[in-house]
N, C-alpha and C positions, 0 to 999 in steps of 0.2 A: 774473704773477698767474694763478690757476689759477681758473675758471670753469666752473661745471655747467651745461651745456646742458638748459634746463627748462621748461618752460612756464612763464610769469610768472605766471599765478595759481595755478601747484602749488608755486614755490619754498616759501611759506615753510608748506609743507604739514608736513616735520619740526620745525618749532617748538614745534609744536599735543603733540606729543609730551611734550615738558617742561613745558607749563602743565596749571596746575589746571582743574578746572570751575569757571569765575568768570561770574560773568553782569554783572560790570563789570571792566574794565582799570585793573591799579593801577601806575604810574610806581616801575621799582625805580632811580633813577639820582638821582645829586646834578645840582643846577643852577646851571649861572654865569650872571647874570642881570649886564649892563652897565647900568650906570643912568647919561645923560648929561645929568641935570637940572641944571640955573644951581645953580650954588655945591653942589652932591650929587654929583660927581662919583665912581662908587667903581664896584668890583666884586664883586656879592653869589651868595651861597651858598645856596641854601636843600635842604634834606633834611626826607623825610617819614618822621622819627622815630618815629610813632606808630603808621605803614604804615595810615594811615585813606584813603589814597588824593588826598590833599594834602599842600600845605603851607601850610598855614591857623595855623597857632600860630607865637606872637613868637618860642618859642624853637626854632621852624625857618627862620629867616631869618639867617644871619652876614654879616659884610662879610669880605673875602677882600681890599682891597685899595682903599684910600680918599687921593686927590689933588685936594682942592675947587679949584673955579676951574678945571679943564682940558677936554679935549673927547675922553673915552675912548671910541670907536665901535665897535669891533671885538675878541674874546677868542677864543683859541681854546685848548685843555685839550690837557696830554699828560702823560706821565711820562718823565723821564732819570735814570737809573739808579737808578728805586724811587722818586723825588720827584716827588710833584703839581707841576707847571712850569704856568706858564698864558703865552702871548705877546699882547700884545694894544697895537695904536695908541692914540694921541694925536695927533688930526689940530686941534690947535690951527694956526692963523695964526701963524706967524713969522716973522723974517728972523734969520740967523744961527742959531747955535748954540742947542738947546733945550734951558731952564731953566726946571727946576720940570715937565719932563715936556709939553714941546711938540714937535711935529713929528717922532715919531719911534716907534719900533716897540721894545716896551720888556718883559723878562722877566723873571717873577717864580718864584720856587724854596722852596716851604715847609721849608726844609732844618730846622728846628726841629720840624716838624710840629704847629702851635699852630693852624692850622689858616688863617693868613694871610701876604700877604705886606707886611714891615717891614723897616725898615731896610736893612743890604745884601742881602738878598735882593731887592730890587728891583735891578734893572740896568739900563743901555742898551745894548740888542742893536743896534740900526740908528739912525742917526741922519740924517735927511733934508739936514738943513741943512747938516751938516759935508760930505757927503760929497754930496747932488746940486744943495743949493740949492732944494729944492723944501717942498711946503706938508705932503704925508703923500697916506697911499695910501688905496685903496679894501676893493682883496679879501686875506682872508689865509689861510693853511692853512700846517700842521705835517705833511709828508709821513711817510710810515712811516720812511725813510731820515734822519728827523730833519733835515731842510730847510724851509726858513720861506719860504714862496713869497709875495709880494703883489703886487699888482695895482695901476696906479694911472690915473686918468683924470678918476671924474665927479666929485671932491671938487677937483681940482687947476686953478690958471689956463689960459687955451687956449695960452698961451706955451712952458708949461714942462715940460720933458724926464724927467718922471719916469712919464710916460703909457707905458704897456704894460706887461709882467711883467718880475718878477724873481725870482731866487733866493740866498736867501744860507744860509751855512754857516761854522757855528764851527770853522774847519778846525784851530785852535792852542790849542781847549779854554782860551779866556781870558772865556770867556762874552759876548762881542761876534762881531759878522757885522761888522768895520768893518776886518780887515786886507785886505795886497793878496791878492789876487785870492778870496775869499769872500764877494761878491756876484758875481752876473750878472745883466747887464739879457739878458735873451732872447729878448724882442722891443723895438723898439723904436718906439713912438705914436707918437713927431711922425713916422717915416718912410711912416706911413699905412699904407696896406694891407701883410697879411703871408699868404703863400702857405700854405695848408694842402690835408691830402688830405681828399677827398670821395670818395662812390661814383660820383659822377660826373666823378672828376679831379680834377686839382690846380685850386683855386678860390682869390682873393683875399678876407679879410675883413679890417675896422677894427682897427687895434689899437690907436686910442685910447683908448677907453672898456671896456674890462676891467672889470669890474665885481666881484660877488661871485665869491671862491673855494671848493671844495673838494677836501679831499685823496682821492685815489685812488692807492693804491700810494705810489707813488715818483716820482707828479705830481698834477696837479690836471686838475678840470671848470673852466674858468672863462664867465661869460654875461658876452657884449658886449651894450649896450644901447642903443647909434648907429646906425650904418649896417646892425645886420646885427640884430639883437636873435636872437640863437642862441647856442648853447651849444658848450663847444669843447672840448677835450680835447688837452694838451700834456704833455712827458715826456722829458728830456734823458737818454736811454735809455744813449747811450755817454761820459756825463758828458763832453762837450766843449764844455760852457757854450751848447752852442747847440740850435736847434728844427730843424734843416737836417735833420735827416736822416731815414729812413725810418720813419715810425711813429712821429715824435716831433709832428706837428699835425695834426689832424685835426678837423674837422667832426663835433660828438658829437651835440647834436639842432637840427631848425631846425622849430620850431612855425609861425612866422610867414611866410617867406615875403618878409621886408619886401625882404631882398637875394634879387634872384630868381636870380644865378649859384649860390648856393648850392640842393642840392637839399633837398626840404621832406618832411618826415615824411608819407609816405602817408597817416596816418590823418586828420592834420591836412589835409589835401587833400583829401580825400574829405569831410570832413565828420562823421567818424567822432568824431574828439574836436573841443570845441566851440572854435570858430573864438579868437582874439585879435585879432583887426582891430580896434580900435574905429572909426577913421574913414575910410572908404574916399578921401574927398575928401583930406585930410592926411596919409595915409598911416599915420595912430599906429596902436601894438597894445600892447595890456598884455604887461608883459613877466616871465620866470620868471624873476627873476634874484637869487630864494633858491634856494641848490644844496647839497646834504647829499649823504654817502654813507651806509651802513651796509653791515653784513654779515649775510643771513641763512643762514641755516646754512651751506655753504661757496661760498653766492654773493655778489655784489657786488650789489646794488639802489640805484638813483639815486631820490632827488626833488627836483622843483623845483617853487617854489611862486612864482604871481602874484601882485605884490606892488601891483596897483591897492588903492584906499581906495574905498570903500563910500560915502563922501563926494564924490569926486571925481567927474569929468567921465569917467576909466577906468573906471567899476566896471561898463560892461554894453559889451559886443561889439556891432559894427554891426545884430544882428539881435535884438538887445533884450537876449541874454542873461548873466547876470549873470556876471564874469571875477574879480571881487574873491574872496578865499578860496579858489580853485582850487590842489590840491595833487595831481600826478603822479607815477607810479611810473613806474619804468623798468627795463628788464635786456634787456642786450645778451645775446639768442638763440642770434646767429650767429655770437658771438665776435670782431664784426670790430672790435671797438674804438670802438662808439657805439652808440646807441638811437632811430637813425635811420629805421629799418626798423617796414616793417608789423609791426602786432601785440606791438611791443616798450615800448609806453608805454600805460598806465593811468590812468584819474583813482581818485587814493585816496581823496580828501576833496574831497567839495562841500560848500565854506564859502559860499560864493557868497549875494550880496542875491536873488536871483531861485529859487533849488531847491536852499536850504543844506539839508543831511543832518539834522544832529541841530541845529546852532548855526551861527548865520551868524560868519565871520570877519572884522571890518572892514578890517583891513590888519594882511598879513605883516609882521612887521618882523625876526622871526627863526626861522631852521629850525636842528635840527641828530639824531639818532639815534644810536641806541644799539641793541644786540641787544635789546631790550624794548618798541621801539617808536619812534613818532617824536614831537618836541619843537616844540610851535608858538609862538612868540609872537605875542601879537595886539594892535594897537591899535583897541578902540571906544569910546571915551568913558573909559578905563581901560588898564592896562595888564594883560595876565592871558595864563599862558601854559597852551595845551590840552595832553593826550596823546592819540594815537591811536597803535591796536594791533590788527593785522586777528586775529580769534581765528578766525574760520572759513575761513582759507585759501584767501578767492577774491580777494586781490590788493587789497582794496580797505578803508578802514575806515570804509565808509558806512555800516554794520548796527549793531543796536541793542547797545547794550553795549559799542563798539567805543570808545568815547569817554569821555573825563575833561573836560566844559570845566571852564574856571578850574580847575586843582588850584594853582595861583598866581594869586593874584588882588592887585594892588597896592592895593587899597581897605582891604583886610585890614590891611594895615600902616600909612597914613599918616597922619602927624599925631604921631608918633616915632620914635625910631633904630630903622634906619640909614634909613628915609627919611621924615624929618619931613615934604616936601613933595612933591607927585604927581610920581612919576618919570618920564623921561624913555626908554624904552630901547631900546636900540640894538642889540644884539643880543645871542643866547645861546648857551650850550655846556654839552655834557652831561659831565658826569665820573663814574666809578664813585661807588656808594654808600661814604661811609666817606671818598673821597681828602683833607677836609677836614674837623679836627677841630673838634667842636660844645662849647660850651661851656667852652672852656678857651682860657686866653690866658697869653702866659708877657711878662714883663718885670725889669728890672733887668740886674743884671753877675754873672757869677759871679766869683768868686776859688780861687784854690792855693796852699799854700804845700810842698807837694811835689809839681809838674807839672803835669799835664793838668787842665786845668778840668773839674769835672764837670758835667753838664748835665742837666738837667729834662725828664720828657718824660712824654706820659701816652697809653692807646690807651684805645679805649672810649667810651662817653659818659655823664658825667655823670646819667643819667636817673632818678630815685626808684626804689627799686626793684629796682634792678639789680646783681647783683652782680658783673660782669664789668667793673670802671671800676678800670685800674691804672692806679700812678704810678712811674714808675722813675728810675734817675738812671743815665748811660752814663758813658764816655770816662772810667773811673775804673782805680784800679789794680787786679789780680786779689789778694783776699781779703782788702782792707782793710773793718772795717767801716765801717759807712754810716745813718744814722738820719734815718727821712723824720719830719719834724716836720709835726704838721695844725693849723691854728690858728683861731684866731675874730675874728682882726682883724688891719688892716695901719693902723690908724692910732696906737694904745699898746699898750703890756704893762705891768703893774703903774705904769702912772704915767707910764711913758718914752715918748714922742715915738719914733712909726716912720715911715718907716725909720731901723734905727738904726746909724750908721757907727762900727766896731768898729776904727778905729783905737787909741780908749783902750782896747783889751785887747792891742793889739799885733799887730793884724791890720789892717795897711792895707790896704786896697782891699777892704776884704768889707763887707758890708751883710746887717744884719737886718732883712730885711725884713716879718716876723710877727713873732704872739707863738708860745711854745710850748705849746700847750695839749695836744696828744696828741704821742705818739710812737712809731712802729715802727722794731725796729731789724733787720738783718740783717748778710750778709757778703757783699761782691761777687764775681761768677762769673769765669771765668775770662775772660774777656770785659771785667772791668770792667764789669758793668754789676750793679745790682739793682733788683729790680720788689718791688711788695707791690700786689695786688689788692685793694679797697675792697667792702664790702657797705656799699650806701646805702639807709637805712630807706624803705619807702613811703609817708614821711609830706608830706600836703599841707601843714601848715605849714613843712616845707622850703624849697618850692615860688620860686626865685628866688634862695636864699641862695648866698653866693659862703663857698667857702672854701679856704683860701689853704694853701701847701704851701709847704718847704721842706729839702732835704737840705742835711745835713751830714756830709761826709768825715774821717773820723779817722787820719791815717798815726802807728802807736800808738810807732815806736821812737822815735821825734822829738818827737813830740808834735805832731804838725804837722796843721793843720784846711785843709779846703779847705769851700767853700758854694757852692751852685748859684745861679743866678738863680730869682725866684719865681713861682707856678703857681699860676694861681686859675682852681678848678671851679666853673661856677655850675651849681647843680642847678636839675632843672627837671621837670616832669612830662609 
């Protein structure tokens, strides 16, 4: 990885280049928002469609991926070969094998692009129980190299063998990490301490309690939050399943101090940045152990954020002052592989009960960034997630303007789908704007009676107004026509009960699923595929109407019909 030697509060001075004069910061990124509420189990979307600098409207919240009854904690977002992929646990209780989506590390692939994930596009990547016997993990990241690293310790019994890091890798492209040798455990907890490098030498830390992950490169940051409450930095550099070797462990920040072999960030020593000790008798300290990376312009910048509760007994440092809401920048200076060094760690955000910036934070419960800024979730009597975005280039995004509270606010939403009841959540992740489509849902079967199924797909969104909302049908043959039918209902057509199964025309296995009320017709490209672009009136009495789509494939020498499955737009304003 290639690294600009800069001063931490000039990195993200070329940024400032590509923005407007905004005198407030607006969030350009979609959001996975995990919600692990009693019986609300799911994984929601939300996009600020309206670019008002929220997501405050019902029809900017989707669900991406709904499993009632289970205990989803952890999500993290990527793309494999052009498809929005999201990986994400289910750290339910089990013994044996997990059913119905328990104890296991589990990944989802929009291959439809409907904008969720259903049916086989859900899969099980890792499964805890088949393969270690254990309950499920803690920390997870998606390296660049496409490797699914977790952590596991503070969720799991003190018995059990699944404490420390791992990696695993689709080595046989079957969509599982569960043949032989595509995990590694790479360290291993119960064996207790695990030698890494320091500036001060090779030093022992905990590798029990592994905690939160992030990806960096072609490894991860991970914070322990036991024995050593610091942050680490690991990287199977010559792919030999192991951390042995040179420049693959290393000691990345140590705020605290609590393990005194390890050596402690100057500035944290000095008193420069404000202490985390809470009790000097007991030895506690709040701990950073939300960890994000991002890229600014072609550097790597770290944060980690204190995730005491403003409630609790942590939210104020042994000298009164408040540790709740505390969020850190970082960038390694010197290149040596950590942010251990004077002068290389910042406070970005004082959320803090005692000299919050703009808004107090009550408790971290999720970090994550993007090139536009960074992603906070917060629990205070609600769940609502902030943006911050330093616009004046001094490293920091404590200045006025620099801040979005709540542009998700759970209050917004409760009391109907997708969360009838106060959520619960667990954590977030940023994805490009767009990677999930809004407003549109596809179900049923398609049929062919000359080969390839043709299939339904739509890009754009739905929105009043707009006339950039097409619908296309792929996977068909080159220059057969093709006619996208638009409809005004999926429950009759002239009298007939839908959907309607078109075996008595002599088409088994096809369904109509609409009526035909409009129709465009074309000819497909050489590609097999044809689109028709939609102009949607600006009209508010739209506002919510679903309307439903359908192609039909004509192969003309035969006579032979092929049907898509069906696509309903709900417009929305």
């Amino acid at each position: 990885m290639i690294r600009t030697r800069l001063s931490l509060r000039l990195v993200a001075a070329p940024c400032l280049l590509c923005l407007p004069a905004l005198a407030q910061v607006v969030p350009q990124r979609d959001l996975l928002i995990v919600d692990d509420a009693q019986n609300q189990d799911q994984i929601l979307v939300a996009r600020d469609i309206d670019s008002d600098g929220f997501w405050a409207s019902q029809y900017e919240l989707g669900t991406v991926y709904q499993n009632l009854g289970n205990w989803i904690t952890t999500a993290e977002y990527t793309t494999e070969a052009g498809v929005p992929v999201a990986y994400w646990y289910d750290q339910k209780v089990t013994t044996g094998t997990p059913s119905n989506g328990l104890g296991a590390i589990w990944r989802g692939a929009d291959s439809n692009s409907d904008g969720s994930f259903t049916g086989g596009e859900v899969t099980l990547f890792y499964d805890f129980g088949t393969l270690e016997g254990k309950l499920g993990g803690d920390g997870l990241a998606v390296a660049a190299d496409g490797a699914v690293w977790w952590s596991g310790g503070t969720v799991a019994n003190i018995t059990e063998t699944d404490k420390g890091l791992f990696r695993c890798r689709d080595l046989n492209a079957d969509g599982d990490a569960m043949d032989a040798g595509e995990t590694a455990q790479l360290i291993n907890g119960m064996a207790g301490s695990f030698t890494v490098e320091t500036d001060a030498g090779p030093k022992s830390m905990d590798g029990a309690t592994l905690r939160r992950l992030a990806e960096d490169g072609n490894g991860v940051i991970a914070y322990e939050d036991g024995l050593d409450e610091a942050a680490f930095r690991f990287e199977d550099i010559n792919n030999d399943g192991d951390l042995l070797d040179a420049g693959e462990a290393r000691l990345f920040l140590n705020a605290t101090a609590k393990n005194a072999l390890l050596p402690q960030n100057p500035d944290w020593a000095s008193g420069a940045l404000r202490s985390l000790l809470v009790s000097v008798a007991n030895n506690t300290y709040g701990r950073l152990s939300h960890v994000a990376t991002r890229t600014e312009g072609a550097t790597r910048v770290y944060y980690l954020a204190c995730d005491s509760s403003n409630t609790s007994q942590f939210k104020q440092n042994f000298l009164g002052q408040g540790i709740n809401g505390l969020i850190f920048r970082g960038l390694d200076q010197n290149l040596d592989n950590d942010i251990n060094d004077a002068g290389e760690v910042i406070l970005y955000y004082d959320g803090s009960t005692t000299s919050y910036s703009a808004f107090e934070i009550g408790k971290v419960v999720g970090l994550d960034g993007s090139a536009d800024g960074m992603y906070v979730c917060d629990y205070n009597g609600a769940n609502r997630v902030h943006f911050l975005q330093d616009l004046n280039a001094d490293g920091d995004a404590n200045d006025g303007g620099e801040q979005v509270q709540a542009a998700w606010d759970s209050v917004n939403y409760q009391g109907a789908a997708p969360i009838p009841a106060a959520p619960f959540v667990n954590d977030i992740a940023v994805a490009p704007a767009g990677a999930f489509q809004f407003g549109w849902s596809i179900s049923g079967t398609p049929c062919s009676y000359f080969g390839p199924l043709p299939q339904i797909r739509a890009s754009g969104t739905p929105k009043l107004g707009t006339t950039g909302f097409a619908v296309r049908v792929e996977n068909g043959l080159p220059g057969l026509p093709a006619i996208l039918y638009l409809g005004a209902s999926t429950t009759t057509w002239a009298g007939v009960p839908l959907p309607l199964d078109l075996t008595v025309l002599g088409l088994s296995g096809c369904t109509l699923y609409q009526d035909l009320a409009f129709s465009l017709k074309g000819f497909m490209n050489a590609s097999g595929t044809l689109s028709k672009t939609l102009t949607i009136p600006a009209d508010p009495g739209l506002n919510g109407v679903p309307v439903p789509f359908q192609w039909v494939v004509i192969e003309p020498i035969f006579a032979q019909l092929g049907l898509s499955a069906l696509g309903v737009a709900t417009l929305y304003q």
